[in-house]
C-alpha positions, 0 to 999 in steps of 0.5 A: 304831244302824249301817248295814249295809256298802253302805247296805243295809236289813235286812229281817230283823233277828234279837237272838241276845242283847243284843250280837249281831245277826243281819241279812239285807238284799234282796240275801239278804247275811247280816250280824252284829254283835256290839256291839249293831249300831253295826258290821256283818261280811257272813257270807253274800252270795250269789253273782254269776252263774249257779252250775253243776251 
């Protein structure tokens, strides 16, 4: 029904239950909503950068 925030496609789309959606776009950013996808909250979003170890 909604968009993912910056216009990202899903590329995976996963129903927790009827309300809560889980979604990954090809930038690897996780996203869930939890009013059956009419809006959208970032759980993950890689980082920028070169990480060191």
């Amino acid at each position: 029904m909604g968009r993912l925030p910056g216009g990202g496609e899903a590329t995976v789309l996963t129903a927790v239950s009827a309300r809560r959606l889980l979604a990954a776009d090809n930038t690897d950013a996780v996203y869930e909503s939890a009013d059956g996808g009419r809006t959208w909250s970032a759980l993950h979003r890689p980082t920028t950068g070169q990480e060191h170890h």
